[in-house]
DOBAKE-482509 format. One record per residue (C-alpha): residue number from 1; x, y, z. Coordinates in steps of 0.2 Angstrom, whole numbers, plus 5000, padded with zeros to 4 digits. Layout:
<sites>
<site i="NUM" u="X" v="Y" w="Z"/>
...
</sites>
This chain:
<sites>
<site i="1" u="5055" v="6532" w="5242"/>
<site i="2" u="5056" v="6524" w="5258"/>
<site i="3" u="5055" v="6507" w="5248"/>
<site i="4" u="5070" v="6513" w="5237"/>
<site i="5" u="5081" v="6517" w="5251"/>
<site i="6" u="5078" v="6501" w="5260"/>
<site i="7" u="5082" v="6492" w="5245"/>
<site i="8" u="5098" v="6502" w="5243"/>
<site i="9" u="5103" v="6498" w="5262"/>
<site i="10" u="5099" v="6479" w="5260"/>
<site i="11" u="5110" v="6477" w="5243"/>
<site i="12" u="5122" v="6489" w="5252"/>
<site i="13" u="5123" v="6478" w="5265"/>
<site i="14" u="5121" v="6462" w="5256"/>
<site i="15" u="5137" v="6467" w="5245"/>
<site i="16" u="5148" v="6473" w="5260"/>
<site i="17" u="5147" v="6457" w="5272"/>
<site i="18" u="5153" v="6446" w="5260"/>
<site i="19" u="5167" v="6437" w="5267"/>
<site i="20" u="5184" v="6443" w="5259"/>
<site i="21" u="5193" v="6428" w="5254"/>
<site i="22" u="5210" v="6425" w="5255"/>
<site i="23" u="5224" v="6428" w="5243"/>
<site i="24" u="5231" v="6412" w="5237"/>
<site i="25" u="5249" v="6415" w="5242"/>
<site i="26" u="5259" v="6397" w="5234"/>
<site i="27" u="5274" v="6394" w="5240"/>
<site i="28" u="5286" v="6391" w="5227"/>
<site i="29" u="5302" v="6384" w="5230"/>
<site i="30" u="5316" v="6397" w="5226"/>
<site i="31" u="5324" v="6394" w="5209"/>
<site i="32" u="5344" v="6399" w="5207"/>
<site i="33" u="5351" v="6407" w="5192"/>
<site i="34" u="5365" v="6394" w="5190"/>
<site i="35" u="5366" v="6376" w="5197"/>
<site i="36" u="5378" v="6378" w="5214"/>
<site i="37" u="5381" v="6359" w="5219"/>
<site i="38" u="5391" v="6353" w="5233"/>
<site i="39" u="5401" v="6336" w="5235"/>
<site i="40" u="5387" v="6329" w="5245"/>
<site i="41" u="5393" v="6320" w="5262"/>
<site i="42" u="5390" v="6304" w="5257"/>
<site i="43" u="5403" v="6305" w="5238"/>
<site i="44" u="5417" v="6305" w="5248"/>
<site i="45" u="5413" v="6288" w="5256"/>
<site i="46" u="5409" v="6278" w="5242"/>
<site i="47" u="5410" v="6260" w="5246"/>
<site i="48" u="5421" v="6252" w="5232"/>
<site i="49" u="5422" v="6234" w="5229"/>
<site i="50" u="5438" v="6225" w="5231"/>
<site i="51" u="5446" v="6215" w="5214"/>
<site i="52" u="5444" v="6200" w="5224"/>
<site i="53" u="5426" v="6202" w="5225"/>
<site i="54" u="5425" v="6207" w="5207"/>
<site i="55" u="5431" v="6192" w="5201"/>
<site i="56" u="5425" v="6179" w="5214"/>
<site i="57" u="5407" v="6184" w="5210"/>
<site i="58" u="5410" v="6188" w="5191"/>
<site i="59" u="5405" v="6205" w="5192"/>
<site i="60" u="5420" v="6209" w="5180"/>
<site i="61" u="5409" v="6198" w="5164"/>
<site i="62" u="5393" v="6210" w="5171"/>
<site i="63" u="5395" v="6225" w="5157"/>
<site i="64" u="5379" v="6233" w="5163"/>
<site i="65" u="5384" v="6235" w="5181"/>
<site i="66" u="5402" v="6239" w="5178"/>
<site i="67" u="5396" v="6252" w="5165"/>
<site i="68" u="5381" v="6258" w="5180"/>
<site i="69" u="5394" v="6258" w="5194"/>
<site i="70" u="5406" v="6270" w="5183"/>
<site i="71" u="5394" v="6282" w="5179"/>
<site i="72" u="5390" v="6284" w="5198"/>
<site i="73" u="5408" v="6287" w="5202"/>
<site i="74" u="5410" v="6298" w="5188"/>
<site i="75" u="5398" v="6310" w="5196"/>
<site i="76" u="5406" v="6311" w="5210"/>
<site i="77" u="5420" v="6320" w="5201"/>
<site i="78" u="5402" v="6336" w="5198"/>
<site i="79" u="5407" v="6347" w="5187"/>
<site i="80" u="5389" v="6359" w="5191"/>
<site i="81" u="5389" v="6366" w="5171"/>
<site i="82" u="5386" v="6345" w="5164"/>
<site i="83" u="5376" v="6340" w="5180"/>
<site i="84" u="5361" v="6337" w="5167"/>
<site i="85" u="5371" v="6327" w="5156"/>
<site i="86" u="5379" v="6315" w="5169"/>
<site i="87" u="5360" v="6313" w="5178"/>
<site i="88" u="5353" v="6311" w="5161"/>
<site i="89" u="5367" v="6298" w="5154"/>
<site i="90" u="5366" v="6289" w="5170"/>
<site i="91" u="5348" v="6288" w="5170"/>
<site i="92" u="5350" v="6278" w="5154"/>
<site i="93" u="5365" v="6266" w="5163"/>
<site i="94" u="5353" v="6263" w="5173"/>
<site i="95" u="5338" v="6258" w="5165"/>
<site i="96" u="5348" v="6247" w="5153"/>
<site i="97" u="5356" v="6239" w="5169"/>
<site i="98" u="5338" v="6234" w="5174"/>
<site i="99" u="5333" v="6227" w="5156"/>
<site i="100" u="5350" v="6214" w="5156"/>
<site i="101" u="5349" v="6200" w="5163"/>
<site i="102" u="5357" v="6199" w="5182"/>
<site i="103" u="5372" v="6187" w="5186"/>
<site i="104" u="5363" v="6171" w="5193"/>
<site i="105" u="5372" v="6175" w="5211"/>
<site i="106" u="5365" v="6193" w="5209"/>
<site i="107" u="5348" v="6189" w="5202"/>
<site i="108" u="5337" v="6194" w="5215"/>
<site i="109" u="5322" v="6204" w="5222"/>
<site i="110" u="5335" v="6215" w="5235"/>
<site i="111" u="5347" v="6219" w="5223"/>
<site i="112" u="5333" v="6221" w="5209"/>
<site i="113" u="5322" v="6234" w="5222"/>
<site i="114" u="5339" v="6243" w="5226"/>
<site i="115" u="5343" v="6246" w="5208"/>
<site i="116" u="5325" v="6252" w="5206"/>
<site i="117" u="5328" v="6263" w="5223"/>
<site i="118" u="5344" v="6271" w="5213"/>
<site i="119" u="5333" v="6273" w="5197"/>
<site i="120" u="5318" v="6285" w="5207"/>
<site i="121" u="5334" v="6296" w="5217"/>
<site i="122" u="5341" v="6300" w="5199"/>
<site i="123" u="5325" v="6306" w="5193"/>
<site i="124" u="5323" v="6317" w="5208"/>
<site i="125" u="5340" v="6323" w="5206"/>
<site i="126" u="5335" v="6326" w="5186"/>
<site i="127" u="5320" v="6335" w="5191"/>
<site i="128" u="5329" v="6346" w="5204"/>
<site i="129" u="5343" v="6352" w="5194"/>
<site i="130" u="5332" v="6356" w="5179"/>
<site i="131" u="5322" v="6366" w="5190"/>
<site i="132" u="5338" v="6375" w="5197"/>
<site i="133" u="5333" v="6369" w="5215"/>
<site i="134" u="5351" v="6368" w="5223"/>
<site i="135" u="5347" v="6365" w="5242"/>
<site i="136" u="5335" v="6349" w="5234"/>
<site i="137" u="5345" v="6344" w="5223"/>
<site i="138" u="5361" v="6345" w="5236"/>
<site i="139" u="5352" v="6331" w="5246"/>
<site i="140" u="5346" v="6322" w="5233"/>
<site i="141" u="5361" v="6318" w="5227"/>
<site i="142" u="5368" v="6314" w="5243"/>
<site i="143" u="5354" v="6302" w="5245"/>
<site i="144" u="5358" v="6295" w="5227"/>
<site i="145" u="5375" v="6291" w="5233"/>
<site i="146" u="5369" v="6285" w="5251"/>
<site i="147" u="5357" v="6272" w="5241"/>
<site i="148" u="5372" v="6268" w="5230"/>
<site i="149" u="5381" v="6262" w="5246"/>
<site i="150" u="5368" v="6252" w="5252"/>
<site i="151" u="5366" v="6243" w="5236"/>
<site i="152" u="5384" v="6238" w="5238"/>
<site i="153" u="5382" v="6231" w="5254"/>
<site i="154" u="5368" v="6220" w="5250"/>
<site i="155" u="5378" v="6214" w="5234"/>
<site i="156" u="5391" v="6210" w="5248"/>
<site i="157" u="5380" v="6201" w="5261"/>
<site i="158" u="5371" v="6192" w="5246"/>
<site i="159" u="5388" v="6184" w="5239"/>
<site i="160" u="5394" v="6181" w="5259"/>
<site i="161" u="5375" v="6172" w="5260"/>
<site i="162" u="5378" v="6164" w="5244"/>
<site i="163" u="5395" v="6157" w="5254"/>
<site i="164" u="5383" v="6149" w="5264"/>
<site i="165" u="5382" v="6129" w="5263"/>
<site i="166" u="5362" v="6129" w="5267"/>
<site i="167" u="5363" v="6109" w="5264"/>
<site i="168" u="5367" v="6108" w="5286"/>
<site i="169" u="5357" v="6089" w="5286"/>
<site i="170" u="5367" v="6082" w="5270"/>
<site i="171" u="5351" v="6080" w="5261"/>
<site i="172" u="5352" v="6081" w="5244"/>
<site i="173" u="5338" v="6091" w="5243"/>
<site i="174" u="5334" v="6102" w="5257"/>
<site i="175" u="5318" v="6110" w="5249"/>
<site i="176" u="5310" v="6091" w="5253"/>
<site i="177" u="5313" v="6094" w="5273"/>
<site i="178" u="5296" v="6097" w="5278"/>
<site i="179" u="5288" v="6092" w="5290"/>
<site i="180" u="5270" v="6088" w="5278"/>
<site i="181" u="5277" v="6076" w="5266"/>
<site i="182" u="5289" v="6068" w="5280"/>
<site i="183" u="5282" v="6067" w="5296"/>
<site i="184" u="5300" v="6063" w="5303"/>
<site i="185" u="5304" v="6079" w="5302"/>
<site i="186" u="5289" v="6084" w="5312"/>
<site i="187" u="5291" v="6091" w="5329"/>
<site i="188" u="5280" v="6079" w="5341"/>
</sites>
């Protein structure tokens, strides 16, 4: 009997100083009923191109990025019941923008990578406000046009460094000036 009762104690005891383990208690981000989307900061200071630049640079004959640069300023105008359908429509600008070919001026990795950069904040945005996340979405957006901005600036630099006469020796071809293939140019 003695044998049974210390059998008892030791599964008794076995069974009661198991470690409790801890509820799993995943935080999950709180979902709204409706979408509530404010004019993020950065809509009201959109950068616009002037006409001058426009048609300087031939932007005007660039039907992709007219098309892309409409649809961002049309969101700006958010109307919170169609959100999905600008996102989504301007997710498809977008993607077309990058499958056209770039103006020659414009046809480069920064502009390309900007583009791109627009691209990944509009999925975001999408993935927010199908999951009815308004604070998220709210920055993202104000990210997206933030990005926007930036993209127009580089556009701006690139034509003003396109202005640039690089050619400062009157070489014909400025690419030949090194210092491997023409020792002249070397600094001894």
């Amino acid at each position: 009997m003695l044998r049974y009762f210390f059998l008892d104690l030791m599964i008794i005891f076995l069974f009661s100083c198991t470690e409790k383990k801890p509820e799993n208690k995943q935080v999950v981000d709180k979902k709204e009923e409706k979408l509530d989307v404010d004019t993020p900061d950065e809509a009201t200071q959109l950068i616009q191109l002037s006409h001058e630049f426009i048609d300087e640079n031939k932007i005007d004959q660039w039907v992709q990025f007219i098309k892309f640069k409409d649809a961002v300023e049309d969101i700006t105008l958010l109307n919170t019941a169609e959100i999905m359908t600008f996102i989504s429509e301007l997710y498809k600008t977008t993607t077309s923008l990058l499958k056209t070919p770039f103006p020659e001026d414009f046809n480069k990795f920064p502009i390309y990578s900007r583009v791109k950069v627009i691209q990944t904040q509009i999925i975001k945005c999408h993935f927010y406000a199908a999951n009815r996340q308004n604070k998220k979405l709210n920055k993202s957006l104000n990210k997206l046009y933030l990005e926007y901005n930036v993209l127009l600036k580089r556009m701006i630099s690139m034509a003003e460094d396109n202005k640039i006469e690089l050619d400062s020796l009157r070489m014909v071809n400025p690419i030949s000036q090194d210092s491997k293939m023409k020792p002249e140019f070397s600094r001894k």
